[in-house]
N, C-alpha and C positions, 0 to 999 in steps of 0.2 A: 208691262207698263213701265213707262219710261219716269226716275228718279223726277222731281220738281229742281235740282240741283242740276244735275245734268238737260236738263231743258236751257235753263236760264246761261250751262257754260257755250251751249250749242247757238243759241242765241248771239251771246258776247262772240262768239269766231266767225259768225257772217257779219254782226253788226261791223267789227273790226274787219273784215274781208271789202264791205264796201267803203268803208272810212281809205283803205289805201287804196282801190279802185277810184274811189273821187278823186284824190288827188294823184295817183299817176296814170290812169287810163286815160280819165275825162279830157285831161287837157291835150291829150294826142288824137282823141276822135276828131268829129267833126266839130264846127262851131258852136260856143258855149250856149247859143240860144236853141240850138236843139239836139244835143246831147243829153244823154241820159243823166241826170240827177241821182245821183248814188247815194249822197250823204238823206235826201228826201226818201227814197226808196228804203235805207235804216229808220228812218222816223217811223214810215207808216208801220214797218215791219215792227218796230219794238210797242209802238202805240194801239194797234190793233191785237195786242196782245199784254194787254196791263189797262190800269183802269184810267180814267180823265183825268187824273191828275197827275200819275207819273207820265202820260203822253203828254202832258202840256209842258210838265218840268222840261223832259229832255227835248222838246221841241223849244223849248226857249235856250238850250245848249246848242243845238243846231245852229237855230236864228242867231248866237253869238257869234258862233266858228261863219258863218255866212256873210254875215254884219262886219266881221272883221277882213274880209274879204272884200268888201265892198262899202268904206267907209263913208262917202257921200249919200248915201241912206241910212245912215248907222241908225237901230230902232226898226226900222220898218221889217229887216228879217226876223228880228225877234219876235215880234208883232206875228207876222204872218206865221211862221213855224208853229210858236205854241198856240194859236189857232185850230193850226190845220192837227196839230197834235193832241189837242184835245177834241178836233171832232172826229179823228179817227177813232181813238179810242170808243169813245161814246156810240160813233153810227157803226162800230164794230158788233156791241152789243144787241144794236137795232137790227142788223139786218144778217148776223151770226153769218158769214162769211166765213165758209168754210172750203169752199169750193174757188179752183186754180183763178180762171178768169173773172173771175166774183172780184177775187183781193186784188187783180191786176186792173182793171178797172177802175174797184177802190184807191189805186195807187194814183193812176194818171188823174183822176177826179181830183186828187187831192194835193197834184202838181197843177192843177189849174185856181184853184180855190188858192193855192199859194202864193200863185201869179198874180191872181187879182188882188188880194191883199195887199200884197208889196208893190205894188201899184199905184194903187188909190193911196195906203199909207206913205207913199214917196213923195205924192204931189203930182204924179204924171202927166202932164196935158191929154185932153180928151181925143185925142188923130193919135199920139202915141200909145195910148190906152188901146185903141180900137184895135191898132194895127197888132199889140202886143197879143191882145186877148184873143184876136181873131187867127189870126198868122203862126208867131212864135209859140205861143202855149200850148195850142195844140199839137204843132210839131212837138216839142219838147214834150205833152204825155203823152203821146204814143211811143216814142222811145224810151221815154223813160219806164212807161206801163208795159211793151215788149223787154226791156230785160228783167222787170221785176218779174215777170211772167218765166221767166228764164231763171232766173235765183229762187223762185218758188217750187220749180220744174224741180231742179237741181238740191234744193233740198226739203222735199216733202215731207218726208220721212221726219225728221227732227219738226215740220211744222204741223204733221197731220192734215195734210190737204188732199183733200179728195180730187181727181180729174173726171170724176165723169160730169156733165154738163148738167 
């Protein structure tokens, strides 16, 4: 059985492994509207693994580093991150997600619920909302849900996830 200490340092080197894949993969893929979300992908991972209040904290650390990225919304990624950060945590406990495509699922759900958030909290016109919720969002979680699927795969082992379906 694996120390509680060395969980949480295995943790801190993916969370920090997608922190630099946000910022130097992402912007070499394809377009920001459906590339994989990396820095979302550390949320839910750290969040579905800690209780609703520290997924809401550091989902509100996110929604800063994202906010600050995207000033003409400032607020609404915060808004939406610790959100989606506290209901990861929470519907983690709900529905005990242990299993590969369970959390990858959980991931892209909760790049969608993120979308709409920051959305509706922006002010979006209702033709941009449609187009965004309908079009973009879902490109963007299934990429982003196929490589959480992929950093899940890759490191089981430190997450305890089962693959059989």
């Amino acid at each position: 059985m694996m120390s509680h200490r060395a969980s949480r340092l295995q943790l801190a080197l993916v969370l920090t492994l997608l922190l630099v894949l946000h910022f130097y993969l992402r912007p070499r893929l394809w377009s920001s509207r459906v590339s994989p979300d990396f820095l979302l992908i550390a949320l839910m991972l750290f969040a579905m693994r800690s209780g609703p209040g520290a997924g809401a904290l550091f989902g509100f650390g996110v929604g800063l580093i994202s906010d600050a990225l995207t000033p003409a919304q400032f607020g609404a990624g915060a808004l939406a991150h610790t959100l989606v950060g506290y209901v990861a945590a929470w519907g983690r406990s709900v529905f005990f997600a242990d299993n590969l495509l369970v959390n990858a699922a959980f991931v892209a759900a909760g790049l969608w619920l993120r979308d709409l958030v920051l959305l509706v909290a922006s002010g979006t016109g209702a033709g941009t909302l449609l187009t965004e919720l309908t079009l973009y969002s879902p490109l963007q979680a299934l990429t982003t849900g196929l490589f959480s699927l992929f950093v899940l795969f890759a490191f089981r082992e430190w997450f305890s996830i089962r693959l059989d379906a």
